[in-house]
VEXBA-525346 format. One record per residue (C-alpha): residue number from 1; x, y, z. Coordinates in nm, 2 decimals. Layout:
BEGIN
<node num="NUM" xx="X" yy="Y" zz="Z"/>
...
# end
This chain:
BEGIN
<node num="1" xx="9.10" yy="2.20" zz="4.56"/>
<node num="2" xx="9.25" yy="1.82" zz="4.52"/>
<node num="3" xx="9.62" yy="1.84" zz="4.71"/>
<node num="4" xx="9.87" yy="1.70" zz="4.56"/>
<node num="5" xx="9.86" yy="1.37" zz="4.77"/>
<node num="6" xx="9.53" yy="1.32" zz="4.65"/>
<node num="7" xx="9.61" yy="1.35" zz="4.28"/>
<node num="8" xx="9.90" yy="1.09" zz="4.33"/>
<node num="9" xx="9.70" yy="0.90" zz="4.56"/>
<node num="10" xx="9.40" yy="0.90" zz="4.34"/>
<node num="11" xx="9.59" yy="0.81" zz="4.05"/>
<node num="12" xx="9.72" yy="0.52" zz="4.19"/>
<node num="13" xx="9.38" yy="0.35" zz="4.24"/>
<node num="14" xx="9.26" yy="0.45" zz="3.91"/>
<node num="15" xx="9.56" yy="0.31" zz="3.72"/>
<node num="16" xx="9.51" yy="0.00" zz="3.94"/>
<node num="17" xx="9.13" yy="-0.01" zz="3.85"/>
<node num="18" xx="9.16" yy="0.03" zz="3.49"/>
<node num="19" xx="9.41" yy="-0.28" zz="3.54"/>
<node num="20" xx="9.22" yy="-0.53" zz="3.79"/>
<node num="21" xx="8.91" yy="-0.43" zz="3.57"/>
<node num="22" xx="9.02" yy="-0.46" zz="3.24"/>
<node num="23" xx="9.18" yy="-0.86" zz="3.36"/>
<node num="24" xx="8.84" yy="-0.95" zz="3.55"/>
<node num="25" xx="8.60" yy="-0.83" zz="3.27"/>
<node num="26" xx="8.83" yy="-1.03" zz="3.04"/>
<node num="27" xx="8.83" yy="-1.35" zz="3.23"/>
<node num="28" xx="8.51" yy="-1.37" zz="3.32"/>
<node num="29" xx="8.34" yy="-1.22" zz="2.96"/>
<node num="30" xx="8.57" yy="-1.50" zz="2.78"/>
<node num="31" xx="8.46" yy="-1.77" zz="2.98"/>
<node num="32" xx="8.07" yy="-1.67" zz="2.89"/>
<node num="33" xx="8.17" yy="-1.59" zz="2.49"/>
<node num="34" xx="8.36" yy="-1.95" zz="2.52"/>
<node num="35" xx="8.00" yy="-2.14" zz="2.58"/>
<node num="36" xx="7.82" yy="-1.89" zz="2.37"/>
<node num="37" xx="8.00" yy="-1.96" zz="2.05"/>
<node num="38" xx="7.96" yy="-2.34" zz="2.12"/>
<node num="39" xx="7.60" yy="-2.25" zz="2.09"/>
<node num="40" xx="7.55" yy="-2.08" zz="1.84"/>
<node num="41" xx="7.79" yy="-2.24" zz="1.61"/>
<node num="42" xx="7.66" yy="-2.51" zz="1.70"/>
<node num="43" xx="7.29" yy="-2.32" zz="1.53"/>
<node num="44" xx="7.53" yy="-2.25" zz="1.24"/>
<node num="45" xx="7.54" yy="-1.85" zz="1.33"/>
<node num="46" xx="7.80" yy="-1.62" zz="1.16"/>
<node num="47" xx="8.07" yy="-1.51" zz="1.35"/>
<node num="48" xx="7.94" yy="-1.19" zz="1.31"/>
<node num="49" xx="7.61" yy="-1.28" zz="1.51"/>
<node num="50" xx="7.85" yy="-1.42" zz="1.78"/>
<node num="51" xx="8.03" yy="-1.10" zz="1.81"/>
<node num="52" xx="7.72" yy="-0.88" zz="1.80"/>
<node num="53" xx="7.59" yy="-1.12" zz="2.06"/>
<node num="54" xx="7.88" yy="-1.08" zz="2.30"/>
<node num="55" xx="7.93" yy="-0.71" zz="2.30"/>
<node num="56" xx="7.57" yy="-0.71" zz="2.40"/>
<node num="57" xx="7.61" yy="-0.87" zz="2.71"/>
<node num="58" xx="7.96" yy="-0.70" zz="2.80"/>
<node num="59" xx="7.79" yy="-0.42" zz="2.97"/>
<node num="60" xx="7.62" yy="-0.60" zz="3.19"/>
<node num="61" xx="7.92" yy="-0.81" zz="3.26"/>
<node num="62" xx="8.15" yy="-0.49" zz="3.32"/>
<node num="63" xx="7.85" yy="-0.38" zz="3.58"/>
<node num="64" xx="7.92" yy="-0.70" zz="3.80"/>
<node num="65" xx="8.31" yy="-0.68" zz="3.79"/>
<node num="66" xx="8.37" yy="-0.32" zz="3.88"/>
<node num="67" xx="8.34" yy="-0.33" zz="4.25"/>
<node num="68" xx="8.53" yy="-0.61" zz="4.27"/>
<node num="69" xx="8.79" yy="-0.43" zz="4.08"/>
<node num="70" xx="8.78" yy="-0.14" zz="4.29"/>
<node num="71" xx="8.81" yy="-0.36" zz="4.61"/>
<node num="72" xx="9.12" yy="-0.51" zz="4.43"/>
<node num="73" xx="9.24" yy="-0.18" zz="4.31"/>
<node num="74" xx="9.24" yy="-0.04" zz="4.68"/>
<node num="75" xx="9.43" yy="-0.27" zz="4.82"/>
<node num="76" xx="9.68" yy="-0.29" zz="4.61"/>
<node num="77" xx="9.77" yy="0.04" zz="4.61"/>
<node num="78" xx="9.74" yy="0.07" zz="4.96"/>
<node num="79" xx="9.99" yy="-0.24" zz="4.99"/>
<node num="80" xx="10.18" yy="-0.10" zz="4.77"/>
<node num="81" xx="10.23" yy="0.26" zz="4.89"/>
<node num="82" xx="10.25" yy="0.12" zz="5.26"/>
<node num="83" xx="10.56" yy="-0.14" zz="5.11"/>
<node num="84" xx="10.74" yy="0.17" zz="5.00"/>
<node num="85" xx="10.65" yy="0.42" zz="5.28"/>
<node num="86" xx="10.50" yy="0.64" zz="5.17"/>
<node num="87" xx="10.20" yy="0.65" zz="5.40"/>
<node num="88" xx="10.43" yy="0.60" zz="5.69"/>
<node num="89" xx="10.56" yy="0.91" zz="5.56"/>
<node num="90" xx="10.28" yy="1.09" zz="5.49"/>
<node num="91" xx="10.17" yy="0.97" zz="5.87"/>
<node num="92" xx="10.45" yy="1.12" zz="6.06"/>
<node num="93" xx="10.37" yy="1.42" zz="5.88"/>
<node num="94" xx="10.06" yy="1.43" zz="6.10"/>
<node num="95" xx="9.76" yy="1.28" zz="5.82"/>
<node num="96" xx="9.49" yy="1.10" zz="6.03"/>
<node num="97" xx="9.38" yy="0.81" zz="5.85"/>
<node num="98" xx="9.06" yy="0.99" zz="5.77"/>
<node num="99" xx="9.27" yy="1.20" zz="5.59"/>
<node num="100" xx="9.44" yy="0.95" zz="5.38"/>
<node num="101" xx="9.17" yy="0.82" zz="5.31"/>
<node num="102" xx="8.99" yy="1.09" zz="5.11"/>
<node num="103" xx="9.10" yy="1.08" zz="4.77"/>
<node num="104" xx="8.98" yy="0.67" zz="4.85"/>
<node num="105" xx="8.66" yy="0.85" zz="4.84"/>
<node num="106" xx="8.67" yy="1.05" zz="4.55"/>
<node num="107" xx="8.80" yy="0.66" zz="4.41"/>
<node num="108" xx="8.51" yy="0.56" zz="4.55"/>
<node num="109" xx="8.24" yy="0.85" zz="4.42"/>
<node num="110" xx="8.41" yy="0.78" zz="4.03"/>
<node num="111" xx="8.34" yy="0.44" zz="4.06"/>
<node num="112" xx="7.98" yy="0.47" zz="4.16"/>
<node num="113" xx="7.91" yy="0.71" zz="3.89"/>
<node num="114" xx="8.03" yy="0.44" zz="3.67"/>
<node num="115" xx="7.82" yy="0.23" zz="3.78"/>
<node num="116" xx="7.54" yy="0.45" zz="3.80"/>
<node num="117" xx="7.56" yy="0.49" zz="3.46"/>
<node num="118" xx="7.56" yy="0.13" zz="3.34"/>
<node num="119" xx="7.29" yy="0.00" zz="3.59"/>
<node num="120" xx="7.04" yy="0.30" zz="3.46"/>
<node num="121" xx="7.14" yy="0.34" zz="3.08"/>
<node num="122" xx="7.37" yy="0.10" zz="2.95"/>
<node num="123" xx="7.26" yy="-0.26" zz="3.10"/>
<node num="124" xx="6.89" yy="-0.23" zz="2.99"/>
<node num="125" xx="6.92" yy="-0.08" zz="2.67"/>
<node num="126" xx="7.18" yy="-0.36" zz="2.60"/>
<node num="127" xx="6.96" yy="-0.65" zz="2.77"/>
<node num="128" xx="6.61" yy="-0.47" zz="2.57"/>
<node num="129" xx="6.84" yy="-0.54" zz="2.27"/>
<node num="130" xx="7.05" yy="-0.86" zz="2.38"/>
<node num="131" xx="6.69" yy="-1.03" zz="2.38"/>
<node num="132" xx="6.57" yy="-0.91" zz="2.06"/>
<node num="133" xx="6.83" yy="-1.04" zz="1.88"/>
<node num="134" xx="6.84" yy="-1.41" zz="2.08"/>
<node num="135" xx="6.45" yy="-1.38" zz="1.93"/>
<node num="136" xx="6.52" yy="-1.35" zz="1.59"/>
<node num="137" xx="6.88" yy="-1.56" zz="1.61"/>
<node num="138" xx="6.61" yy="-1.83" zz="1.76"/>
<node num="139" xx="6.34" yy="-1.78" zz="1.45"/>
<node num="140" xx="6.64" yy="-1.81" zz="1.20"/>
<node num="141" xx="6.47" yy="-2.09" zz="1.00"/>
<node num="142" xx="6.82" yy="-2.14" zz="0.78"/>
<node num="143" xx="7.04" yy="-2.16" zz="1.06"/>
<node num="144" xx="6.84" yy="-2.45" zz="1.27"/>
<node num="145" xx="6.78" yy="-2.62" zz="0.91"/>
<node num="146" xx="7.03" yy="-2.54" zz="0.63"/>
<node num="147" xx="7.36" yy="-2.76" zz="0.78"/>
<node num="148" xx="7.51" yy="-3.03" zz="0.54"/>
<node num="149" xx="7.58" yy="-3.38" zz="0.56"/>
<node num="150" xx="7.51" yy="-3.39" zz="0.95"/>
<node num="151" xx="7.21" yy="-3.44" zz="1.17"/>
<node num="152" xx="7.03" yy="-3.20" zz="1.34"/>
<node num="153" xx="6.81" yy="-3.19" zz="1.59"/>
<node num="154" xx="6.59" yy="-2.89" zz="1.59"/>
<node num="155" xx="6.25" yy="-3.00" zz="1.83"/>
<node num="156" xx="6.22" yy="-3.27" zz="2.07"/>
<node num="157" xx="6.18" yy="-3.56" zz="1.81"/>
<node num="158" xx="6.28" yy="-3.44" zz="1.52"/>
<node num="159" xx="6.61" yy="-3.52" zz="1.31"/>
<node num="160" xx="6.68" yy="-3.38" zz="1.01"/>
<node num="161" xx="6.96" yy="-3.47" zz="0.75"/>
<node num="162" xx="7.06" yy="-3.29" zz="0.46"/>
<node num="163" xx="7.28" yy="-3.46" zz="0.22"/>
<node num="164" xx="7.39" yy="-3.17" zz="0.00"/>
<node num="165" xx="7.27" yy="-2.74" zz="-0.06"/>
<node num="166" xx="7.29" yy="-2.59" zz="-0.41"/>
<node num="167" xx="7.38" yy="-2.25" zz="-0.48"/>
<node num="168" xx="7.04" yy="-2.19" zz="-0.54"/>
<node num="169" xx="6.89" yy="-2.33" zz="-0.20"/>
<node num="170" xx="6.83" yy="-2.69" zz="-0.31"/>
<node num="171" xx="6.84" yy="-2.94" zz="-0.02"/>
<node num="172" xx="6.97" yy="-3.27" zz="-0.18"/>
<node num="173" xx="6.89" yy="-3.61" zz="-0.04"/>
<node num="174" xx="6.67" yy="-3.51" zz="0.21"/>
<node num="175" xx="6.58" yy="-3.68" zz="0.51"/>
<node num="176" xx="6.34" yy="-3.61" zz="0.82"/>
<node num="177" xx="6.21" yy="-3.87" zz="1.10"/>
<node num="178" xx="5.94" yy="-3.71" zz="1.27"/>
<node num="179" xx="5.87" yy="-3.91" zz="1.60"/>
<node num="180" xx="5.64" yy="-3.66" zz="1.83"/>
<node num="181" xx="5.37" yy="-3.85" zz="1.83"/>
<node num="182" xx="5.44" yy="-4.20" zz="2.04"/>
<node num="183" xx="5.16" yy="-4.37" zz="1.88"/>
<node num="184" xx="5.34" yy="-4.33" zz="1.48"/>
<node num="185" xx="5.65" yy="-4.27" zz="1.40"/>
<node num="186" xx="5.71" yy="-4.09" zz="1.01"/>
<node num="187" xx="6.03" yy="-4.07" zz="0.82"/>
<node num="188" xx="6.01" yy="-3.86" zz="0.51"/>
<node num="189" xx="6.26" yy="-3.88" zz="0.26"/>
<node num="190" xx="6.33" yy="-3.68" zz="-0.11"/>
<node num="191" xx="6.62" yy="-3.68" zz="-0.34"/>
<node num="192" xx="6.51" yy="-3.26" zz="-0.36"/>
<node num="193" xx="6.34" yy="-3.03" zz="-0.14"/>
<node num="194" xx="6.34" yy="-2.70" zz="-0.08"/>
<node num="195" xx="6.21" yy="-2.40" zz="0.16"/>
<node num="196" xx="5.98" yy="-2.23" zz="0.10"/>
<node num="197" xx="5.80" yy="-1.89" zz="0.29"/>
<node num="198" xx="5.43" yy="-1.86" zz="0.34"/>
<node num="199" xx="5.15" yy="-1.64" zz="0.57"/>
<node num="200" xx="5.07" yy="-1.92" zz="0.77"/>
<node num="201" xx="5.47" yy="-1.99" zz="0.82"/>
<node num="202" xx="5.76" yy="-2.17" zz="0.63"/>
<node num="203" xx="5.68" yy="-2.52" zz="0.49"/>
<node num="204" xx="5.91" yy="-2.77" zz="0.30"/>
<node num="205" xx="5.84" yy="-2.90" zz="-0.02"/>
<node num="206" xx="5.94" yy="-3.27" zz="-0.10"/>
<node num="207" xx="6.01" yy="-3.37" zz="-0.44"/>
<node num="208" xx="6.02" yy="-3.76" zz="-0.59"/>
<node num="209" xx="6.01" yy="-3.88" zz="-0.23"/>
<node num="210" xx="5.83" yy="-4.12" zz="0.00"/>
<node num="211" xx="5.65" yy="-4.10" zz="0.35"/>
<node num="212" xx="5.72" yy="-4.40" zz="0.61"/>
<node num="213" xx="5.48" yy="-4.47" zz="0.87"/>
<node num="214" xx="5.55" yy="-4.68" zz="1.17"/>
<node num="215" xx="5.23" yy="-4.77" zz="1.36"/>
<node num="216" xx="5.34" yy="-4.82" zz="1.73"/>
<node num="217" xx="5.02" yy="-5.00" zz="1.86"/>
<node num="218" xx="5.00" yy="-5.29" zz="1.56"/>
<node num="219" xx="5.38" yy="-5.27" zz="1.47"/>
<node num="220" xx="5.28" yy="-5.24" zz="1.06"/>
<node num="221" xx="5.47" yy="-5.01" zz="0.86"/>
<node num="222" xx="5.31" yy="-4.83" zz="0.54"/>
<node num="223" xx="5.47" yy="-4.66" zz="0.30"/>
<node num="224" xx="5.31" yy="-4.40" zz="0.09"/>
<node num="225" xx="5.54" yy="-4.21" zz="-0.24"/>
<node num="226" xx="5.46" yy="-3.89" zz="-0.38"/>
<node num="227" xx="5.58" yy="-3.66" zz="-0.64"/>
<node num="228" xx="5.57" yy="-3.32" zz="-0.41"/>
<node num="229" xx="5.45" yy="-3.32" zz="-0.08"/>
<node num="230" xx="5.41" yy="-3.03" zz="0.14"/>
<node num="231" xx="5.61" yy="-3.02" zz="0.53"/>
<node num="232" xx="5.46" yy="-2.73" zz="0.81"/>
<node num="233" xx="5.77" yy="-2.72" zz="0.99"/>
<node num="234" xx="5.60" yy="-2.41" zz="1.22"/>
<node num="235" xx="5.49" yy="-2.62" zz="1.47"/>
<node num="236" xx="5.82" yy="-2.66" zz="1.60"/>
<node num="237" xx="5.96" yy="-2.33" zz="1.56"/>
<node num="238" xx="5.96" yy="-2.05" zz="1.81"/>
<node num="239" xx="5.65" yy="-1.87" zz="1.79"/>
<node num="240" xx="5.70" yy="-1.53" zz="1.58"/>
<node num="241" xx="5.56" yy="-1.20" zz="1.71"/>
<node num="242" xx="5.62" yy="-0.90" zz="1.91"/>
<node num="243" xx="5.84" yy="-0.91" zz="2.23"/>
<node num="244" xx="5.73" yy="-0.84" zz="2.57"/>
<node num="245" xx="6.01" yy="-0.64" zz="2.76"/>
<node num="246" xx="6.18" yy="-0.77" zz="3.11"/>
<node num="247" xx="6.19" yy="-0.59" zz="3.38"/>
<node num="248" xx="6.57" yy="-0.56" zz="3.38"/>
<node num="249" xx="6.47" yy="-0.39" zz="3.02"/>
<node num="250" xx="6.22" yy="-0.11" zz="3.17"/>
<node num="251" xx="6.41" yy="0.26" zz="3.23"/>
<node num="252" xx="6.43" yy="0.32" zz="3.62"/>
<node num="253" xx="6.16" yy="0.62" zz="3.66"/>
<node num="254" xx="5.90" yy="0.37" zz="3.46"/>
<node num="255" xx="6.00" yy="0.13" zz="3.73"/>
<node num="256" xx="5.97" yy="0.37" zz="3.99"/>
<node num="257" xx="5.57" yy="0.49" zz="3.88"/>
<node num="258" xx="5.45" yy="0.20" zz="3.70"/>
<node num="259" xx="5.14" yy="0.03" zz="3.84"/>
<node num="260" xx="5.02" yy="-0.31" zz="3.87"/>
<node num="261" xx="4.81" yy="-0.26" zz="3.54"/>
<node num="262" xx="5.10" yy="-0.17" zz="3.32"/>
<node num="263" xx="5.29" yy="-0.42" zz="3.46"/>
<node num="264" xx="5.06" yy="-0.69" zz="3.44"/>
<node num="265" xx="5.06" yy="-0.66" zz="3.05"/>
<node num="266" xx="5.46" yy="-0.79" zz="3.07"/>
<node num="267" xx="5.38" yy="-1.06" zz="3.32"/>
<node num="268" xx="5.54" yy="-0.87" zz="3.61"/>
<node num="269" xx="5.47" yy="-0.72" zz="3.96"/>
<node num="270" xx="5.48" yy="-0.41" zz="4.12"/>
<node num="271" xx="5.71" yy="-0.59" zz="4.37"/>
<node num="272" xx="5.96" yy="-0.69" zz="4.09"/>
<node num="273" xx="5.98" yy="-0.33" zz="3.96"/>
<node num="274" xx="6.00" yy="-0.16" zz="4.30"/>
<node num="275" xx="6.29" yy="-0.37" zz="4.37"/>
<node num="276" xx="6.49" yy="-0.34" zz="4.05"/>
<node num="277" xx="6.49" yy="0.06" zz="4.04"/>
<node num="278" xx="6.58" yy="0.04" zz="4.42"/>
<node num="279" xx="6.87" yy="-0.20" zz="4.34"/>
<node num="280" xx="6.99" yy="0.01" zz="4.08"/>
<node num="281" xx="7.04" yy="0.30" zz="4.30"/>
<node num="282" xx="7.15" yy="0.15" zz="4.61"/>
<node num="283" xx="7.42" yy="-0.08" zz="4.40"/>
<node num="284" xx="7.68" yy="0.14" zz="4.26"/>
<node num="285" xx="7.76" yy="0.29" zz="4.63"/>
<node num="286" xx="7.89" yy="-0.09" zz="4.71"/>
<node num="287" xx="8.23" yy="0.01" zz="4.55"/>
<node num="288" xx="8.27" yy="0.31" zz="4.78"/>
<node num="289" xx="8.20" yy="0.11" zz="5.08"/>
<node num="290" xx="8.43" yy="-0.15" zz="4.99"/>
<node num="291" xx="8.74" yy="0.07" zz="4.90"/>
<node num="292" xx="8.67" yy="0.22" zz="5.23"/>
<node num="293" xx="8.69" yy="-0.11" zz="5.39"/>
<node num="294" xx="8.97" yy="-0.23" zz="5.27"/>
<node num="295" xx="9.18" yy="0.13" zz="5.26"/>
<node num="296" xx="9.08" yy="0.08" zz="5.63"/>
<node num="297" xx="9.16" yy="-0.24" zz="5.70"/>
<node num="298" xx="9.51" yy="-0.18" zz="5.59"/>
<node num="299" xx="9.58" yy="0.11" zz="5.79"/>
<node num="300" xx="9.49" yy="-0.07" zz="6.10"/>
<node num="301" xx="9.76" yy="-0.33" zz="6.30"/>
<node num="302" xx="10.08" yy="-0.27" zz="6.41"/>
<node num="303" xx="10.40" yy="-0.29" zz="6.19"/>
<node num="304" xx="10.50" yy="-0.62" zz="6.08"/>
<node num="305" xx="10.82" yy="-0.74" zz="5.84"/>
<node num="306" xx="10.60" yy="-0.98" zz="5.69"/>
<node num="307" xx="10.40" yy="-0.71" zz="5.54"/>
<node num="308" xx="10.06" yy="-0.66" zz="5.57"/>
<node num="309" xx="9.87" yy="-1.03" zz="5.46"/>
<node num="310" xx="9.66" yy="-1.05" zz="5.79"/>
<node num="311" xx="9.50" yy="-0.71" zz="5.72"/>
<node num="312" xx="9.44" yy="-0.82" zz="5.33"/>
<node num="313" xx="9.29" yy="-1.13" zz="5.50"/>
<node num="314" xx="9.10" yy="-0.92" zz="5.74"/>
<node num="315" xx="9.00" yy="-0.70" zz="5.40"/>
<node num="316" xx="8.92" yy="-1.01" zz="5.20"/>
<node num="317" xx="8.71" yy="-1.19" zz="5.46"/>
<node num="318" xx="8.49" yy="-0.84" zz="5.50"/>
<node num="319" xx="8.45" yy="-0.83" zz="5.13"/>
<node num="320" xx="8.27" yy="-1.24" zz="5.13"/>
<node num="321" xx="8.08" yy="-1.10" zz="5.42"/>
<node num="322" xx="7.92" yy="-0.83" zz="5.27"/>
<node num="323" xx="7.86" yy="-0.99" zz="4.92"/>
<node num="324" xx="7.69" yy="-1.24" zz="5.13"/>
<node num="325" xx="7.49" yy="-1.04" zz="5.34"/>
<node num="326" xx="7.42" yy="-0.86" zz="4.97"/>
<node num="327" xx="7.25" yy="-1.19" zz="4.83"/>
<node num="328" xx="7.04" yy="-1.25" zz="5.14"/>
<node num="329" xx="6.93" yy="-0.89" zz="5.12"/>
<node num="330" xx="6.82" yy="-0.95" zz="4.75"/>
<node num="331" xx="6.65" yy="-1.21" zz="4.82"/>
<node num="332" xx="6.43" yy="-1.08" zz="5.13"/>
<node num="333" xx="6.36" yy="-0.77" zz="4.96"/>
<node num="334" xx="6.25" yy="-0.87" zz="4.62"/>
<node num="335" xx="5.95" yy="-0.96" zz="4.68"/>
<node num="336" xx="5.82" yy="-0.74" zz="4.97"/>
<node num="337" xx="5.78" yy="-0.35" zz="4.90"/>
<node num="338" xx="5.81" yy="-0.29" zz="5.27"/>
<node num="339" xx="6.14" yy="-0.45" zz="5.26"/>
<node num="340" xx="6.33" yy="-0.23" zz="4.99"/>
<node num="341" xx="6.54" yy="-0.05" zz="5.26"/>
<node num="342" xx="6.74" yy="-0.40" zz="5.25"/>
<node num="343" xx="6.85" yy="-0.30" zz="4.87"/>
<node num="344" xx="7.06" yy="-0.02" zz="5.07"/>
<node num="345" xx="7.12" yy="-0.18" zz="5.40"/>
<node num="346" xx="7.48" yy="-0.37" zz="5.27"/>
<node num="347" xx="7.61" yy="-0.04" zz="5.16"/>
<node num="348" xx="7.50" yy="0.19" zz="5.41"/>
<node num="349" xx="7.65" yy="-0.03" zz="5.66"/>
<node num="350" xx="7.95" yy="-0.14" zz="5.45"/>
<node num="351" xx="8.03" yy="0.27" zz="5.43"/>
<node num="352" xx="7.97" yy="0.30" zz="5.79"/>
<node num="353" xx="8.15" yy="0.00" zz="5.90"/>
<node num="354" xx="8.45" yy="0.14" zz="5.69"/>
<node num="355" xx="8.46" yy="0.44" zz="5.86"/>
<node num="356" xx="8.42" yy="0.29" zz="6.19"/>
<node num="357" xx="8.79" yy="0.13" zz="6.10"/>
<node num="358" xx="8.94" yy="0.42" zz="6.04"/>
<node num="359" xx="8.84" yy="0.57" zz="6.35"/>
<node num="360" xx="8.98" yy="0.26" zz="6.53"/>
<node num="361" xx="9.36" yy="0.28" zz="6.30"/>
<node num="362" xx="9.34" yy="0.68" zz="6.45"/>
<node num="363" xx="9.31" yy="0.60" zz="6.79"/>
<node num="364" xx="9.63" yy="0.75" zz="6.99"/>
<node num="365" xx="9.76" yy="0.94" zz="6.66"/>
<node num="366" xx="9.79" yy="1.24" zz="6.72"/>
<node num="367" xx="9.81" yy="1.46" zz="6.33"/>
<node num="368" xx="10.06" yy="1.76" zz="6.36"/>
<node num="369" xx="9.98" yy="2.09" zz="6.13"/>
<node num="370" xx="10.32" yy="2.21" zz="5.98"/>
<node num="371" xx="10.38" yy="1.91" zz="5.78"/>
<node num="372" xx="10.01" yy="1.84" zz="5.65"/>
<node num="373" xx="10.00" yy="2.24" zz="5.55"/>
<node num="374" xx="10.34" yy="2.16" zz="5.36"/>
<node num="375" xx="10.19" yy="1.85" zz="5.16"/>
<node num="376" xx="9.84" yy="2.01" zz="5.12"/>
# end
């Protein structure tokens, strides 16, 4: 049974969480949806690609925000309930700081099944897809071509210019300098040309045009006119075809029992798999061991009227710490199977180190009976 301080308590941190989590998932998913709307407007994309794009890649951006939410969330509350008393009352009532800390747990436990969720269902299946639609956004042969009356760019040395569109996909006053090769430069230009779709790829077709050929090594300069002439504009496009998965893309159990022959066929190791399954378990506990910490970290000290900003400090510089030894982890480990234990090393000793601080705040308290039993 949940006691009614743990329902309060625990509903403080959750009302918190849905805040702090809802502001940093907004900040930081705008700031990426910002620079991918440049881009693909910029590729003449509908808005509705954009949008499709970016709730794509929200998952994966709600995956790295959450425990920083929950850290946030925890000590917030904690500041908060501490500001107004209430867990000096609910401490002279005889409630140990291990205690008080439990529904922080349960906090904890919701947050990691969150996450557990999202790193094993949600963030592949939205990368697998996310990818397969940046493929086909990048093989849209109308949006790198069809813009009018400014120059595009769509391959190293090539610009294109297309003076008008019909309704019926008619590129007026056409214009193409195609300057790849160093040794000739060629600028085609038509008053009409259109697209056109074949096996080998899509070409364009000129009409009532001419073809002008700089020779780099003599300097002469031909010129050649034609009544239709035929473009490949393949060779600069992104090759079409079927799309080997990441690793980030693969379900955790193939990651887990995949060999180095199956993985081999999508350019990967056993290594890299190994260490993405492993990091996808041992992640989502980082919240709990966090919310301990700083729970913890605020129940320690003495009282002071200026509040508690050197044990938020104390939380804060804890939290860099163990995001730092996080990275280094990641690193050392992802290439090394006999290194994998590192993937659960930061929260394992995050959790511990959490609990270690709220044996340290307990020290000389002594917890009564009468008034827990009345609050329980």
């Amino acid at each position: 049974m949940i006691s009614r301080f743990d329902r309060y308590l625990l509903s403080q941190l959750m009302m918190f969480f849905g805040f702090f989590a809802l502001v940093l998932v907004s900040v930081y998913w705008v700031n990426r949806a910002v620079r991918l709307f440049d881009q693909l407007i910029s590729d003449n994309q509908s808005v509705w690609v954009f949008l499709e794009l970016s709730a794509l890649s929200l998952p994966n951006v709600i995956r790295l925000m959450l425990p920083v939410a929950a850290f946030v969330a925890t000590i917030y509350a904690t500041n908060r309930l501490a500001s107004e008393s209430e867990l000096v009352v609910m401490q002279a009532t005889g409630f140990s700081p291990f205690r008080l800390a439990r529904p922080v747990i349960y906090f904890g436990l919701i947050v990691a099944l969150m996450l557990s969720v999202l790193s094993h269902f949600l963030v592949p299946m939205s990368r697998a897809r996310l990818n397969e639609r940046n493929l086909e956004v990048s093989q849209n042969v109308s949006s790198k071509f069809l813009s009018e009356g400014t120059f595009v760019h769509p391959a190293r040395g090539i610009t294109l210019f297309i003076g008008r569109i019909d309704q019926t996909g008619e590129l007026g006053d056409f214009f193409l300098s195609d300057r790849r090769d160093p040794a000739a430069e060629v600028i085609y230009s038509s008053k009409r040309a259109y697209l056109a779709r074949s096996d080998s790829g899509p070409k364009l077709v000129l009409l009532d045009g001419q073809a002008q050929r700089l020779d780099g090594a003599t300097g002469r300069l031909s010129l050649t006119r034609f009544e239709n002439f035929t473009y490949d504009i393949s060779s600069f496009l992104a090759p079409r075809g079927s799309r080997w998965p990441e690793v980030e893309e693969l379900p955790t159990a193939q990651l887990l029992t995949a060999d180095a022959a199956a993985l081999s066929g999508i350019g990967a190791t056993v290594e890299q798999a190994r260490f993405e399954a492993h990091d996808r378990i041992a992640k989502p506990f980082l919240p709990l061991a966090l919310a301990l910490i700083a729970f913890a970290a605020l129940q320690g000290g003495s009282y002071s009227r200026f509040g508690l900003w050197r044990q938020i400090g104390q939380a804060c510089g804890l939290f860099l710490v163990l995001f730092l030894l996080s990275n280094l982890a990641d690193k050392a480990a992802a290439g090394r199977t006999d290194l994998l234990g590192l993937s659960y090393l930061v929260p394992a000793s995050g959790m511990a180190l959490g609990l270690a601080m709220l044996a340290w705040a307990g020290r000389g308290r002594r917890p009564g009976r009468s008034g827990r039993e009345a609050l329980a």
